[in-house]
C-alpha positions, 0 to 999 in steps of 0.5 A: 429145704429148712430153716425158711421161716416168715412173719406169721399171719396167723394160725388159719392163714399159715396152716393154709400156707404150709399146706400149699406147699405140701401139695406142690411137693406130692405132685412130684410124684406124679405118675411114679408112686401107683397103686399108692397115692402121692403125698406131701409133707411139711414139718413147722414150729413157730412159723419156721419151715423145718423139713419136707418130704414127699412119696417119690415113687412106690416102695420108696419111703412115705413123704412122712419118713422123708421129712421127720427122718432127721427131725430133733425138734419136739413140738412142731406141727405136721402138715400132710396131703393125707393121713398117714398109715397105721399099718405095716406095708412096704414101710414101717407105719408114719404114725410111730415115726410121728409119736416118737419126733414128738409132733405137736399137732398134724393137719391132713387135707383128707382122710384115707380111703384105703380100709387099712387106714380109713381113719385109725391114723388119725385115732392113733394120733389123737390117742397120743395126745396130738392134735388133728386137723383134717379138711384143709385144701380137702378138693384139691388134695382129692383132684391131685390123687383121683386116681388113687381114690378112684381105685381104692372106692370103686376098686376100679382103675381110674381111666382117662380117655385121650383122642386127637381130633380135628376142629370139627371133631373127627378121628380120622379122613375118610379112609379112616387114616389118622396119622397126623391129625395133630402137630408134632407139638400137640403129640409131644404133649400127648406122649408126655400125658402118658406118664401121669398113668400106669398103662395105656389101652388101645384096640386091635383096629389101631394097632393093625392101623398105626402099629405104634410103640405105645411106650414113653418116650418123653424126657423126665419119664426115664425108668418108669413102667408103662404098662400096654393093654391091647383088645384083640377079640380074635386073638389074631394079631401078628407077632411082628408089630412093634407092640410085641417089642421092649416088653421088658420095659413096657410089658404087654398085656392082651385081652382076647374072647373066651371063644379065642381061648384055643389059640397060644397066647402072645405074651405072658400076661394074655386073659381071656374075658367074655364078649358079644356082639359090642366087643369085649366086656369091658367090666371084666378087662377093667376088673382084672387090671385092678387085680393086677394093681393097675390103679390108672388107665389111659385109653388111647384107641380108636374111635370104637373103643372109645365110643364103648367107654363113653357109652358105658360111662366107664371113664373118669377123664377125657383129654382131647387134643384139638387141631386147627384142621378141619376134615369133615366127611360122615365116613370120618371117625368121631370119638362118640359115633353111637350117640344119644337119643336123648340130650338128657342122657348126654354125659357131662363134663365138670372142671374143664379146662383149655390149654391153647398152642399155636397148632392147636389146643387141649382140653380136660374135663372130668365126669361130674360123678368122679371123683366120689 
């Protein structure tokens, strides 16, 4: 895209233009570029759009590369969802790329919060001669990328949690059943919300209870990895579940007790954490798939697995599934059976929004204390 060029209405307003479009374009990332960030870029002189680019997937080159890698006009402004990077990684550093098209000023919706960058960008700009401007479209750049700032903050995975309930809030019948407690139409949704993450958690109970795939299967996903985290305390789950099958797309990672430790392990990513009487520790799961790079997480378990991240306050996101059915019954499983015992306890949502269908809807909120 170039050579788009419109009447200017003035810096203010055509800076605000131009970084619109750099965040549609990181978008286009979504779900392929983790542990890193999605990132967009837009190359400007006299309100004529020159080139764009955006982080495609990890280990492709940044949106920066993308968009100045052909750039031979000397003056232009830089719009860019993030500060670019100073350092050596995958790719060459974007601020040597920047300095030697000659860019004549950069404006960033956000610092980077990664400690190899965290600021020295911009201070290599600025000792170039370039001008910065940093905060433009500063929320929505940080909603886009909560996942990669969770995880570079907390140095945590951001972890979202998903469940498909009935109108009046149950997992499942009274036999504990939960297939299908939404439409197909609902569940194509789901399957698709899995891409956005780089893997995917559910617990021993549901996997002995469904046996599901746990993989994508959704258009517009097609080469992406997808891991598959399993809590299976005892380390007892049978070899022929569909769980153990295509870990060569999907690779399978279990969690089991230390006192399980005796036991073969069942795949080649099997750890060991410690546990009481309210399962595993959680902590210590979320600990070591950070150590393994995993910046996003989507718990997709039943309803105790859940109830111990909400109870913990250890998630990010909640996305549920609504149908129009109604099961009622105190045996049926809720999402949040251990409850509070005092509603100033009670974790809140911020931001939530609804998507309505005609089977049902969708509803994604966000605890108020993330992202930071």
């Amino acid at each position: 895209m170039s050579g788009t060029k419109r009447r200017s209405a003035g810096p203010q307003a055509d800076d605000l233009r131009f970084m619109k479009i750099a965040l549609r374009l990181s978008r286009r990332g979504l779900g392929l570029t983790e542990p890193n960030p999605m990132v967009g870029a837009v190359a400007v002189k006299d309100g004529r759009l020159l080139a764009t680019g955006f982080h495609r997937c990890f280990g492709a080159p940044h949106a920066e590369c993308m968009a100045l890698e052909d750039l031979a006009v000397a003056g232009a402004t830089l719009y860019l969802t993030l500060e670019p990077c100073g350092h050596f990684g995958k790719t060459p550093p974007c601020v040597d790329l920047i300095i030697a098209r000659k860019i004549r000023r950069v404006v960033a919706a956000m610092a980077d919060p990664n400690p190899l960058v965290n600021g020295s960008g911009f201070a290599r700009l600025q000792a170039a001669g370039i001008e910065t401007r940093v905060g433009l479209c500063r929320e929505q750049a940080e909603r886009s990328n909560r996942h990669y700032l969770t995880f570079m903050r907390t140095g945590l995975p951001y972890v979202a949690i998903h469940a498909g309930l009935s109108l009046d809030g149950k997992m499942t019948d009274k036999a504990g059943r939960s297939r299908w407690i939404t439409s197909p139409e609902l569940r194509r949704c789901a399957h698709g919300l899995r891409g956005e993450f780089s893997a995917i958690l559910a617990g021993r109970n549901t996997i002995l209870a469904d046996d599901p795939h746990l993989t994508l299967r959704e258009p517009g996903w097609g080469g992406k990895q997808l891991l598959r985290v399993v809590l299976d305390s005892g380390n007892s789950l049978p070899h022929d579940l569909n769980i153990f099958k295509d870990q060569e797309r999907s690779p399978l990672v279990i969690f089991s007790s230390l006192d399980a430790g005796e036991r073969k392990k069942r795949t080649a990513r099997h750890f060991f954490v410690p546990a009481d009487d309210q399962g595993l520790s959680l902590p210590a799961v979320l600990g070591r798939l950070a150590e393994m790079g995993i910046a996003s997480l989507l718990v997709e378990g039943g309803g105790r697995v859940i109830d111990s991240f909400v109870r913990q306050g250890l998630f990010d996101e909640l996305v549920l599934f609504h149908s129009g059915r109604l099961v009622g019954g105190r045996d049926a499983v809720q999402p949040f059976c251990s409850g509070i015992e005092d509603l100033a306890q009670a974790p809140q949502l911020a931001d939530c929004h609804w998507s309505h269908f005609a089977s049902g809807s969708i509803m994604r909120g966000y605890r108020r204390c993330s992202p930071d």
